[in-house]
N, C-alpha and C positions, 0 to 999 in steps of 0.2 A: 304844210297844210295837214289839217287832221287828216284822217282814214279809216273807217269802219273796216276791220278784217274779218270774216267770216270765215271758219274752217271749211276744205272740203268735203263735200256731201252731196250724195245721188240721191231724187236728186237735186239740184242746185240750192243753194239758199242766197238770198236778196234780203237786204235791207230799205224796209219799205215805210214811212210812217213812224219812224222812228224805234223800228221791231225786225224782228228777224224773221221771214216768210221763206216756205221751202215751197219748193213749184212742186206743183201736181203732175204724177204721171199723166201723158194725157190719155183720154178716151178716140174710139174711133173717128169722130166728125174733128175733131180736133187736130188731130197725130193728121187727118186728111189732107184739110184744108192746113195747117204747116206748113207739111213737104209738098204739097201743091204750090205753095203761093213760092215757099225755096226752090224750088226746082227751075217756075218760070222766070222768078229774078236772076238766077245763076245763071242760065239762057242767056239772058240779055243781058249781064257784065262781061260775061264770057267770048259770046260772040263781039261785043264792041271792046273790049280789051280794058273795061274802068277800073274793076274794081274786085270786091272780095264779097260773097254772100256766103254767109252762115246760119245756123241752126244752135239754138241754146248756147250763144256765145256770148259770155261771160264780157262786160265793159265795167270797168270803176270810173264812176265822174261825178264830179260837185259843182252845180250850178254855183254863179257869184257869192263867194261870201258865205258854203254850205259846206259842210262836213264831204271828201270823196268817199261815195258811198260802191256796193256793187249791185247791177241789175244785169238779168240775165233775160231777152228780150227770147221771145219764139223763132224768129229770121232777123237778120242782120245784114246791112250792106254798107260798107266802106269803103268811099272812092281810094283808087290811087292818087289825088289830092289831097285825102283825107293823111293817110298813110302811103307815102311813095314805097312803088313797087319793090325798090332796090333796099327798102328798111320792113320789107313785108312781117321779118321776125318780132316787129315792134308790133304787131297787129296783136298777139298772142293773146292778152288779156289788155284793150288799150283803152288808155287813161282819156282819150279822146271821145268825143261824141260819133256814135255812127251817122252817115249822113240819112241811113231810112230804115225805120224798125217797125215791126209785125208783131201784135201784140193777138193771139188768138185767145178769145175770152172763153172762159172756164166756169162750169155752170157753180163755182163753189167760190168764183172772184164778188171782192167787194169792191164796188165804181171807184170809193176811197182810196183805194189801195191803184185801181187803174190811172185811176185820176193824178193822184202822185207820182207815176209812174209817166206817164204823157208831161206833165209839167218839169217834170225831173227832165227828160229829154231832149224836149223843148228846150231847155233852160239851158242845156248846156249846148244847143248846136245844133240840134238834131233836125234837118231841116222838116222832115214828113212822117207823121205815124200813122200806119194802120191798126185801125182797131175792127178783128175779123169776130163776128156775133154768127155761130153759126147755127144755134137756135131762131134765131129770126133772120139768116140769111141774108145781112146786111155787111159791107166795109163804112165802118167809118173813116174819113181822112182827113188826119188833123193835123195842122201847120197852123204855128202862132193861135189867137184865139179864135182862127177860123175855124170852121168844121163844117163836111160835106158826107152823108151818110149816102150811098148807094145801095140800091136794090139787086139782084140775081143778073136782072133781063142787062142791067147796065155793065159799063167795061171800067176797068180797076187801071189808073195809071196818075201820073202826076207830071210837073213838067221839070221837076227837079233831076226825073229818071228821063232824059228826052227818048224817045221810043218803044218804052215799056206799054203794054197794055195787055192785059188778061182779063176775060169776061171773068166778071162776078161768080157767077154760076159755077163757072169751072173749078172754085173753093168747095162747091154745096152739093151737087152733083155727086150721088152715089157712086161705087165701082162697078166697073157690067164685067157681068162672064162673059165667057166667050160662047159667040152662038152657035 
């Protein structure tokens, strides 16, 4: 099978559209809602014992019949299904589809490039995407060519993840000092 190889580069570069795109350091609402949304999936792989959640980790995959290309998603989670625990080292950069990825939008992304990016995933496995818009403070959740946008007031889960849930808000929601 072909392969797109990309040198490494902080930071990351992706092959998107048939071009070579480097991710954006991100900005504060961004960097926020991230390690927000990593922090509560890593909670809840951690404490149920499933799986693997990360942050700007690096997958190569080619939908049917497509070039393996690399995208490098915002959070990442792959079951011990996905990647059995006792081959974790095969996780490293893996050729497989993550089962749910986090895609935090960036006030300087093209839908194109997003869009690509959700079909790419889709295409190869990936059972559920979140697309976090944290200028209009919405999750979109997109599985096959379904799609469910949610607002702040609502809570963030899917049934692929059985007992994840995380209020919306809690992505959008500023930092407080201490009082």
């Amino acid at each position: 099978m072909r392969e797109i190889v990309l040198p490494p580069a902080k930071p990351a570069l992706e092959w998107i559209n048939g071009r070579i795109l480097q991710k954006m350091s991100p900005r504060r609402r961004h960097a926020l809602a991230q390690g927000r949304f990593f922090a509560a999936l890593d909670v809840w792989a951690q404490v149920r014992g499933c799986g693997m959640v990360g942050t700007e980790w690096e997958c190569r995959i080619a939908p049917p019949d497509e070039i393996r290309r690399p995208l490098v998603p915002d959070v990442a989670y792959m079951s011990y299904e996905q990647i059995p625990f006792d081959r974790i080292d095969d996780a490293a950069i893996p050729r497989v589809a993550f089962n749910a990825v986090v895609e935090v939008l960036s006030p300087d992304d093209r839908m194109t490039d997003v869009e690509e990016k959700v079909r790419v995933y889709l295409a190869c496995g990936t059972i559920v995407v979140f697309l976090v818009d944290t200028q209009n403070q919405t999750v979109t959740i997109r599985e096959g060519v379904e799609s469910v946008t949610l607002g702040r007031s609502q809570d963030v889960r899917h049934p692929s993840l059985d007992g994840f849930v995380m209020p919306a808000a809690h992505l959008f929601d500023p930092p407080r000092a201490k009082a």
